[in-house]
VEXLUMDO-710340 format. One record per residue (C-alpha): x, y, z; residue number from 1; residue in three letters; chain. Coordinates in nm, 2 decimals, decimal comma, padded with zeros to 4 digits. Example, Ala and Ser with C-alpha at 12.3 -4.5 7.8 and 13.67 -1.06 7.14 Angstrom:
2
   east  north     up lovex vexvo vexti
  01,23 -00,45  00,78     1   ALA     A
  01,37 -00,11  00,71     2   SER     A
END
This chain:
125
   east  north     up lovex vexvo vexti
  01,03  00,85 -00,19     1   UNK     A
  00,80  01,16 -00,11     2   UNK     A
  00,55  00,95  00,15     3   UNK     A
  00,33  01,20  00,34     4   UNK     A
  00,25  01,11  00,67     5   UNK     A
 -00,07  01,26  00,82     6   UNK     A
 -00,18  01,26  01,22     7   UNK     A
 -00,40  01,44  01,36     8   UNK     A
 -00,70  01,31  01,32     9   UNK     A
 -01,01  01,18  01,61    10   UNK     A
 -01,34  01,19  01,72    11   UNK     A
 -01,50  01,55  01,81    12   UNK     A
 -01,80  01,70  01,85    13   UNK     A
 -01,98  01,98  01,60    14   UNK     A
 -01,86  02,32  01,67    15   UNK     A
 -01,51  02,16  01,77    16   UNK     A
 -01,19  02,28  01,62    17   UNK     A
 -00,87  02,00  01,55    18   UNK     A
 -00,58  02,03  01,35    19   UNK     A
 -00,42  01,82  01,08    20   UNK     A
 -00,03  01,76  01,02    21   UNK     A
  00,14  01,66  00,76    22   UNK     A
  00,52  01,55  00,72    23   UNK     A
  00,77  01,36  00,56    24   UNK     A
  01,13  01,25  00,58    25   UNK     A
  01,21  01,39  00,28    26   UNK     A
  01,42  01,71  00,29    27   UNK     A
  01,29  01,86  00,01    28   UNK     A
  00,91  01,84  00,09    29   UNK     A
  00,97  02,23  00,07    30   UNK     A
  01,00  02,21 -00,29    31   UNK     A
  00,64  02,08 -00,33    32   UNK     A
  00,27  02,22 -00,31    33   UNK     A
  00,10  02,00 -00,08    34   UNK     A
 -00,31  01,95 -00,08    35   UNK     A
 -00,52  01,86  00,16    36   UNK     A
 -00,85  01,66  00,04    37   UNK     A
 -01,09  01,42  00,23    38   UNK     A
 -01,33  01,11  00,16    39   UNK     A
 -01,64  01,09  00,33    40   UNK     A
 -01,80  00,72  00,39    41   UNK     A
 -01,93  00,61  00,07    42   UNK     A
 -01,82  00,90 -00,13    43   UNK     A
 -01,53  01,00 -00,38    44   UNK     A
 -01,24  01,15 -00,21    45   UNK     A
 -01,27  01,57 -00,27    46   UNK     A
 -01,02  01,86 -00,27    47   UNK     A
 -01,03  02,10  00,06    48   UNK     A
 -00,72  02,30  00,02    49   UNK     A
 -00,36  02,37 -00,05    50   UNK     A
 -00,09  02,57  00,00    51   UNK     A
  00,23  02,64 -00,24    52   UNK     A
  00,60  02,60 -00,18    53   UNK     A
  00,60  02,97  00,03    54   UNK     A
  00,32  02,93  00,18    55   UNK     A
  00,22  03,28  00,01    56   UNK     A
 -00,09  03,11 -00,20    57   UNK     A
 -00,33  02,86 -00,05    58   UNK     A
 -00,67  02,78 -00,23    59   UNK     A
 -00,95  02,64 -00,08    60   UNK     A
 -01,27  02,43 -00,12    61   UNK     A
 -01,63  02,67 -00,07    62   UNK     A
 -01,75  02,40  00,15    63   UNK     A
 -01,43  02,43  00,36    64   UNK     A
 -01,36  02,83  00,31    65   UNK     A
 -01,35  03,05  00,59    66   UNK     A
 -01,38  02,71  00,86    67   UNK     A
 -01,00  02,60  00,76    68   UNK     A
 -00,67  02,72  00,72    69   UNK     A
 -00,40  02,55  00,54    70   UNK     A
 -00,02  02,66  00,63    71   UNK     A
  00,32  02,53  00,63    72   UNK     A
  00,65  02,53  00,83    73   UNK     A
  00,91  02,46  00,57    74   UNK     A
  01,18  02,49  00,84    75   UNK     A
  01,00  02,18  01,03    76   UNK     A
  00,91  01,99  00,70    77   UNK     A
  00,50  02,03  00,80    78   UNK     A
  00,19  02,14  00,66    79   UNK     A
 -00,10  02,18  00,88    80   UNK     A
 -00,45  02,22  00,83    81   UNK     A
 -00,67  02,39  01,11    82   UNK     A
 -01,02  02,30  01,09    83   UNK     A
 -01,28  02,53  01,31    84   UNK     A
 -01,59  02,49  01,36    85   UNK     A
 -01,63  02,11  01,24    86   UNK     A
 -02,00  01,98  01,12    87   UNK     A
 -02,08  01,67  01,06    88   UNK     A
 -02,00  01,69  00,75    89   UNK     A
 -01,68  01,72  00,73    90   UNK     A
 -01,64  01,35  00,88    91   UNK     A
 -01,41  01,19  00,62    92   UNK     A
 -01,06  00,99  00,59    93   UNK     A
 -00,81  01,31  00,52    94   UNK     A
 -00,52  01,32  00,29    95   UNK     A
 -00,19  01,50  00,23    96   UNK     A
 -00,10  01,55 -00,12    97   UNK     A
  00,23  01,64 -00,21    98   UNK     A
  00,30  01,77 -00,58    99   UNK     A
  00,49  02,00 -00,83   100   UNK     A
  00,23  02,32 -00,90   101   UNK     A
  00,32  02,47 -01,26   102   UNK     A
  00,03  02,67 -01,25   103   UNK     A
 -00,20  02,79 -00,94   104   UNK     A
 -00,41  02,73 -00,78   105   UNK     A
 -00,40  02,33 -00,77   106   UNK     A
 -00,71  02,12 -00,68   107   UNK     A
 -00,68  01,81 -00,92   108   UNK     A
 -00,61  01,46 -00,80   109   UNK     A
 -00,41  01,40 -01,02   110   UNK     A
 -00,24  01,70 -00,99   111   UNK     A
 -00,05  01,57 -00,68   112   UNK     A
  00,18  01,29 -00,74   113   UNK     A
  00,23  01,16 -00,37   114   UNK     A
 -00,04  01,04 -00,12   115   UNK     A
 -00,04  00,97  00,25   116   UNK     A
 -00,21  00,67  00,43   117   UNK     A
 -00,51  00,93  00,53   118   UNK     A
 -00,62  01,01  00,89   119   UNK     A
 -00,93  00,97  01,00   120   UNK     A
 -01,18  01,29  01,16   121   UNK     A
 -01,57  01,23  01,30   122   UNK     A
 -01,74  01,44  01,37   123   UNK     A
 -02,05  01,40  01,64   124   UNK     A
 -02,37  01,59  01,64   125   UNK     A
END
């Protein structure tokens, strides 16, 4: 069972940087792209980014681009996401996505077939 587990996530103030992680138990996690989206209070959940199985390609939201970096350590089973610069905004539950990309890039929900729990980022004004 491919479960992503997230961590990461806590309470920081705009202009503050945190980063994401993402893992599972699951040796072949390297085989899979793995996404990155978030759901802010009262809202749908959105894509932010995500990275393929080499790391090579990563694709990324515009509201997200040039703030966050997606990358991957296939030799520790993680994929990170490195948020800079956090606004307000970007408060949301986060979730790691892992899935099989047959094209690229990938951004679709149901493009990823396994979900984590989600860990939670505020962001403070």
């Amino acid at each position: 069972q491919v479960q992503p587990v997230e961590s990461g996530g806590g309470l920081v103030q705009a202009g503050a940087s945190l980063r994401l992680s993402c893992t599972t138990s699951l040796r072949t996690f390297n085989t899979y792209a793995v996404g990155w989206f978030r759901q802010p209070p009262g809202k749908e959940r959105e894509f932010v980014a995500s990275i393929d199985v080499s790391g090579d390609n990563t694709y990324y939201a515009d509201s997200v681009k040039d703030r966050f970096t997606v990358s991957r350590d296939n030799h520790k089973n993680m994929v990170y996401l490195q948020m800079y610069s956090l606004k307000p905004e970007d408060t949301a539950v986060y979730f790691c996505a892992a899935g099989y990309a047959f094209q690229w890039p990938i951004s679709l929900l149901g493009e990823f077939a396994y979900w984590g729990q989600g860990t939670r980022v505020t962001v403070s004004s």
